[in-house]
C-alpha positions in Angstrom: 114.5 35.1 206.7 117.7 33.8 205.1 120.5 36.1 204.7 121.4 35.8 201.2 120.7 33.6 198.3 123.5 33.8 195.6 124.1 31.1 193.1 127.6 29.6 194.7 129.4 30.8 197.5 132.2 29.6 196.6 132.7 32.1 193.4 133.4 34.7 196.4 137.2 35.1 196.4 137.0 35.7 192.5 134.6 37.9 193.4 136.5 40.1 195.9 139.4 40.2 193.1 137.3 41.7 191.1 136.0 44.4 193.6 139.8 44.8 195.0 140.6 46.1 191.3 137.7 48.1 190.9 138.2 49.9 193.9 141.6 50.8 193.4 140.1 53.5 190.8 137.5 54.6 192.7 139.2 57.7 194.5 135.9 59.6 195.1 134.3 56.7 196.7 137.6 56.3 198.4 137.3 60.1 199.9 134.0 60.0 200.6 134.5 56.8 202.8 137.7 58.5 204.7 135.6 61.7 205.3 132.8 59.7 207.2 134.3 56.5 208.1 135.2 57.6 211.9 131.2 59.2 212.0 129.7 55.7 211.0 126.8 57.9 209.9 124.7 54.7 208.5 124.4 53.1 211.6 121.3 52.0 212.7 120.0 52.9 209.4 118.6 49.5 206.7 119.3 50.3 202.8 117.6 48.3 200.2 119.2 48.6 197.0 118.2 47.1 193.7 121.6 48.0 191.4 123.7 46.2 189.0 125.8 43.5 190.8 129.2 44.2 189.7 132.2 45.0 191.1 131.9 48.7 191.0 128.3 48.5 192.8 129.2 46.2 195.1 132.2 48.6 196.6 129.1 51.1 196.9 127.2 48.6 198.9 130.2 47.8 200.9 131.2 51.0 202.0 127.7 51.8 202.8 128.2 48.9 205.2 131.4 50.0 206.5 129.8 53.4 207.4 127.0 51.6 209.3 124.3 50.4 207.7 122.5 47.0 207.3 122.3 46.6 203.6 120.1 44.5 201.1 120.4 44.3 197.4 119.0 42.5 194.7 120.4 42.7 190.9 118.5 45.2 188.9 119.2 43.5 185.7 119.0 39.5 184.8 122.1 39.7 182.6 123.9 42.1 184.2 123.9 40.6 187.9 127.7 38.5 188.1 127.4 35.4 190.5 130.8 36.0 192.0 130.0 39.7 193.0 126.8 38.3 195.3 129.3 35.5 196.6 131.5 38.3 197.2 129.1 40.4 199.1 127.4 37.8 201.1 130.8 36.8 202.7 131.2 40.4 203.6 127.7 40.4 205.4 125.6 42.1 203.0 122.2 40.3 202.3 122.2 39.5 198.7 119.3 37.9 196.9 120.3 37.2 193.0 122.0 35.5 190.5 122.7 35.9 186.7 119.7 34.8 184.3 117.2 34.9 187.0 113.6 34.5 185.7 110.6 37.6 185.9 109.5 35.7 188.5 112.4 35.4 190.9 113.3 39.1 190.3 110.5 40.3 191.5 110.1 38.0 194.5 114.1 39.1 195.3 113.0 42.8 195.2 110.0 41.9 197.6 112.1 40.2 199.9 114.7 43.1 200.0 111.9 45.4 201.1 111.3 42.9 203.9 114.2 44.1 205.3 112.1 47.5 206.2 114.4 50.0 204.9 114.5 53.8 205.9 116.4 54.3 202.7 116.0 53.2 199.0 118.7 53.1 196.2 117.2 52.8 192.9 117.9 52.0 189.2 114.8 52.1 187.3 112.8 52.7 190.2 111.3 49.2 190.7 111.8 49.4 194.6 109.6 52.5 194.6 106.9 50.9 192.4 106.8 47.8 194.4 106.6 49.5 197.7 103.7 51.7 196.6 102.0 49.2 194.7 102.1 45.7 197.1 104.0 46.8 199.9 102.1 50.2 201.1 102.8 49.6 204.7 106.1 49.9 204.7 105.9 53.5 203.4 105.9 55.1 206.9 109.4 53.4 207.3 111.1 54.7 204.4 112.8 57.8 204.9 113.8 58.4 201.4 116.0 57.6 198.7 117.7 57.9 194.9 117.3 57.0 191.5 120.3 56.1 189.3 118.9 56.0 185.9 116.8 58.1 183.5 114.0 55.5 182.9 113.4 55.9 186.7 113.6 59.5 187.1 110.7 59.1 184.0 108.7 56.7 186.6 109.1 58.8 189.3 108.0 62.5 187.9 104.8 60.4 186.3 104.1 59.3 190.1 104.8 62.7 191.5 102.6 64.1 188.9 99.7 62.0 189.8 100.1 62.8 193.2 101.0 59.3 194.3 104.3 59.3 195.5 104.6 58.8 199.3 108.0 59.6 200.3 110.8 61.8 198.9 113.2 61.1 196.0 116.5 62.3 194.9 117.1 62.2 191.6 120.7 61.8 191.2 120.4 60.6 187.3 119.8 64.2 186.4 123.1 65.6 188.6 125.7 67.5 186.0 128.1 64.9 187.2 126.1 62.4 186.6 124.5 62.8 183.0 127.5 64.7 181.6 129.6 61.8 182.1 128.1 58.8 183.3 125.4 59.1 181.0 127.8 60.7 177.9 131.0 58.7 178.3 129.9 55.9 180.6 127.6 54.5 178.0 129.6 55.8 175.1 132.4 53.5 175.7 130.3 50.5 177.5 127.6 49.8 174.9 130.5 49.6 172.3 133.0 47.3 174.8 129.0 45.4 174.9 129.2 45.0 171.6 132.9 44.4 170.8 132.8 41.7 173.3 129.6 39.7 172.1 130.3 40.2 168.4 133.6 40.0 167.8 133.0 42.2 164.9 134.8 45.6 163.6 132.9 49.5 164.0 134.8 51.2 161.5 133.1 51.2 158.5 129.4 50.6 159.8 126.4 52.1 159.2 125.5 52.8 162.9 121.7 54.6 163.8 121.5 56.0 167.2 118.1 55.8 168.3 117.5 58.8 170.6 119.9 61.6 171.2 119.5 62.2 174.8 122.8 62.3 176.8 123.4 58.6 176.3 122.6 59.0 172.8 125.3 61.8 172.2 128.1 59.2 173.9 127.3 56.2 171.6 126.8 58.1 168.9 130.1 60.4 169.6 131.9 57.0 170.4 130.9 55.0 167.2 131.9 58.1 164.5 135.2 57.6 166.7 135.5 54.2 165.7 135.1 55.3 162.4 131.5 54.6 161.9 128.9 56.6 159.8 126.4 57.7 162.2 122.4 58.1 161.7 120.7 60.0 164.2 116.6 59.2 164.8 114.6 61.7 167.0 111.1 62.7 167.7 111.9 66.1 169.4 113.2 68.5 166.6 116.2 70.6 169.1 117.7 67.2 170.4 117.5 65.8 165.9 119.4 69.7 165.1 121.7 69.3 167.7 122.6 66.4 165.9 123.0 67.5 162.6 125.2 70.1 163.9 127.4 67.5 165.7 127.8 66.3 162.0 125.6 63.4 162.2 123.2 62.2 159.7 120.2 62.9 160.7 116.6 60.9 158.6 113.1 58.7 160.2 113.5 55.4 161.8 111.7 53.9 158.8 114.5 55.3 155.9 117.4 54.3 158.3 116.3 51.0 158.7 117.2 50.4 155.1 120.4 51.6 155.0 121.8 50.8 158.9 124.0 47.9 160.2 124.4 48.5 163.4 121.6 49.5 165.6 121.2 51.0 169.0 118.1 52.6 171.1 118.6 54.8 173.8 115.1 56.6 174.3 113.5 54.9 177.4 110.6 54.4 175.5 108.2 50.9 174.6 108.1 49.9 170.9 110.7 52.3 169.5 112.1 49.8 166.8 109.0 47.4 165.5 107.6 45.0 162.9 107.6 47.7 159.9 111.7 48.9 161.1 112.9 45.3 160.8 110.9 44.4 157.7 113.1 46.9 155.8 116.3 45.8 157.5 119.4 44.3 155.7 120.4 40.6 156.3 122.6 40.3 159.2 122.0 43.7 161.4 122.7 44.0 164.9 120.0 45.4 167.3 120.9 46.5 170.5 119.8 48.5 173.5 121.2 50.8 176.0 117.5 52.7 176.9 117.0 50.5 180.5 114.0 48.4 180.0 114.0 45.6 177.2 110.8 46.9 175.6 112.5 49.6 172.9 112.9 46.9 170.4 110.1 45.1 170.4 110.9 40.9 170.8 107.4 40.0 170.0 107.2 42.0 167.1 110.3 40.4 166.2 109.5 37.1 167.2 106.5 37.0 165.3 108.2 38.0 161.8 111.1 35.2 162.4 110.5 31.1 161.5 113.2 30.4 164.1 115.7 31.8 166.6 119.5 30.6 167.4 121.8 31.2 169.6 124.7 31.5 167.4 127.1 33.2 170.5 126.7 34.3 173.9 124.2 37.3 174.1 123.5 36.4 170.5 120.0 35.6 169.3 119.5 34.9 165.9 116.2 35.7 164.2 115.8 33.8 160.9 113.4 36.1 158.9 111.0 34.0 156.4 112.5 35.3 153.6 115.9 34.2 155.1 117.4 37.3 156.2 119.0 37.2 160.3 118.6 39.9 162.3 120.9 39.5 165.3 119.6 40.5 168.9 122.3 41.5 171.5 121.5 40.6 175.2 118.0 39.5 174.7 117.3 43.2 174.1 118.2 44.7 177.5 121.4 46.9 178.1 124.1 45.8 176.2 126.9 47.4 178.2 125.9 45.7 181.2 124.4 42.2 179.7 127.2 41.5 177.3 130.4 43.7 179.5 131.0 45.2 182.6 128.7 48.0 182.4 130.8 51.9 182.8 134.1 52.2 183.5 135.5 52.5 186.6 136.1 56.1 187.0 132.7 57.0 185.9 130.9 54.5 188.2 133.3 56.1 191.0 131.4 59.3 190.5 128.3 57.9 190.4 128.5 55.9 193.1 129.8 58.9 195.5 126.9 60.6 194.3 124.4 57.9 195.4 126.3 57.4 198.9 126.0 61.4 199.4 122.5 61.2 198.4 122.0 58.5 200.6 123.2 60.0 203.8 121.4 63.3 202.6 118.1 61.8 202.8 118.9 60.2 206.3 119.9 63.7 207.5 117.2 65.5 206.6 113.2 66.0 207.2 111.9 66.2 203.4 108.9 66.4 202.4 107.2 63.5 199.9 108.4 64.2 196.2 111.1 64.3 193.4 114.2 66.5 194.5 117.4 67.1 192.8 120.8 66.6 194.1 122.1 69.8 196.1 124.2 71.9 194.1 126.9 71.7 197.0 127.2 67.9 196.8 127.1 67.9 193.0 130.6 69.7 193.1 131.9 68.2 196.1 131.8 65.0 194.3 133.5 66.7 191.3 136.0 68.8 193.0 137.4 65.6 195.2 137.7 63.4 191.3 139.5 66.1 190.7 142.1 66.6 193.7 142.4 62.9 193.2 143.9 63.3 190.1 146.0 65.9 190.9 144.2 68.8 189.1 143.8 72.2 190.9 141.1 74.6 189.6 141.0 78.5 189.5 138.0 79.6 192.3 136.9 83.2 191.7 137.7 86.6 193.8 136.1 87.9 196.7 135.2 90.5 194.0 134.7 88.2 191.6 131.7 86.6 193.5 129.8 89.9 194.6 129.7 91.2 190.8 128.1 87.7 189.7 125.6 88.5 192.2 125.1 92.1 190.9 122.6 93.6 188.0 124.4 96.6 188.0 127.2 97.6 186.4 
């Protein structure tokens, strides 16, 4: 088995750049690395990873490998996987297997050779190293220790295994942390999917008519973000608390079906198949923008789209084009998977940082510890480690409550 195959080694010192920058504003990832560093708690431990390969993931991948660990990783994403960041990581020893606009094909057949590796642990984002181990690669369950899930599509995957009974070894579901969903999922994909868009389109917010597909945590940040940018926002729900919470935010809140009259901009964020279809983008105006920030590119349905269109164009990078037979274009960002990671960087820095410390505590939690096969969620302890040490590293100091304090939280009488 080869070590790595990236697209060109010699992208690797642009690469490192890159990571050098990003890690600069990591400080979590940065404490958690001092605290253990001395331990080398990895070692003799294998990781496969299957993660966005930027420069933020790739410092998470790196320190793992720093603390021990033999690591392989393949791109989660076709678009969002950056050729210098595997160049980068290859020179540094970690086995890489992807580049940017890799086929169906070749992404799954980098995931299988990943879990060649035989991996006690598994890091996750969308769960596609757990469904491929239980589905084609069943014998190397008994290896597998445990591991995390980053996202909320996989966390989805994972309770619907778990549920059926199916799922062989234990997972920690770090998407649903506080300090993950509160911010990564509120203000980490509030500002990426509009940088996505910024970036590919070169076009103003203010002023749009912006539906918000889904008002789950990431829905709240993009929708939150674009009424910053002066947009007029359109909330579409199925579950009647999340569609009042939005009204109350002071959103507008109406069907799929009446805001694809009216919308410019449009963005899904449900982690569902088929959320915007043939009768939403028959009743669209000329020139809308469809994007997605829900995982999977399956909420807007391309063949529904396809099939309505007499052409496509690429008109910019990340752009497709559909030219409708009665002339009108609706535009598709990032061939309809994430557009903070396909057309940007995906989150910022600092929220990546707490992420990613998440993920590396996670990691070594599941290495530690004899768990039984099943869906766990991240121990309360390490949820507000990770926050308390963002916060020492920005020089904020919390009150902590009284001796007194404690024991009358604890009491039901007065």
């Amino acid at each position: 088995m080869g070590q790595y195959k990236v697209m060109d080694m010699s992208l690797a010192e642009h690469g490192w750049k890159k990571m050098e920058w990003a890690w600069q504003y990591m400080p979590s990832l940065q404490f958690v690395y001092k605290k253990y560093k001395d331990a080398q708690p990895f070692k003799g431990a294998t990781i496969a990873a299957c993660l966005h390969l930027e420069a933020k993931t790739a410092n998470l991948l790196l320190t793992l490998s720093h603390l021990g660990a033999t690591v392989a990783a393949c791109g989660s994403n076709p678009l969002s996987t950056q050729d210098d960041i595997c160049a980068a990581l290859a020179d540094k020893g970690v086995h890489v297997y992807s580049h940017r606009g890799m086929s169906t094909d070749e992404y799954f057949d980098y995931v299988r050779t990943v879990l060649n590796y035989k991996p006690n642990i598994i890091i996750d984002d969308g769960a596609d190293l757990v469904v491929t181990l239980h589905q084609e690669l069943p014998d190397l369950i008994p290896g597998i220790l445990g591991g995390s899930e980053e996202t909320t599509s996989g966390v989805k995957r994972l309770k619907a295994m778990e549920n059926q009974g199916v799922l062989k070894f234990p997972m920690i579901a770090v998407n649903d942390a506080l300090s993950k969903y509160l911010f990564d999922n509120r203000y980490g994909t509030g500002q990426s999917v509009w940088d996505g868009f910024m970036r590919t389109t070169n076009m103003i917010v203010a002023g749009k008519t912006v539906v918000v597909v889904g008002y789950g945590w990431c829905g709240r940040g993009v929708a939150m973000r674009a009424a910053g940018l002066g947009a007029r926002v359109i909330v579409t729900e199925t579950d009647p608390h999340k569609a009042c919470e939005a009204l109350m935010d002071g959103f507008d809140v109406m069907t799929l079906e009446k805001a694809s009259r009216v919308g410019d901009i449009f963005m899904t964020l449900t982690g569902n198949v088929n959320v915007i279809r043939r009768e939403h983008f028959e009743l669209m105006k000329d020139g809308a923008v469809l994007g997605n920030a829900g995982h999977f590119d399956v909420e807007i349905s391309k063949p529904d789209l396809a099939s309505l269109a007499e052409r496509v164009e690429r008109l910019r990078e990340n752009v497709d084009s559909y030219v409708m037979k009665d002339g009108r274009r609706l535009h598709l960002l990032g061939e309809g998977r994430l557009t903070n990671l396909a057309c940007a960087d995906g989150h910022p820095i600092e929220i990546m940082d707490l992420s990613f410390s998440l993920q590396l505590e996670a990691a070594l939690y599941v290495y530690t510890h004899k768990m039984a096969p099943g869906l766990y969620a991240v121990p309360e302890e390490t949820d507000r480690a990770v926050m308390e040490s963002k916060l020492a590293a920005l020089g904020i100091a919390i009150d902590r409550m009284t001796p007194e304090q404690v024991e009358y939280m604890k009491s039901w009488q007065e």
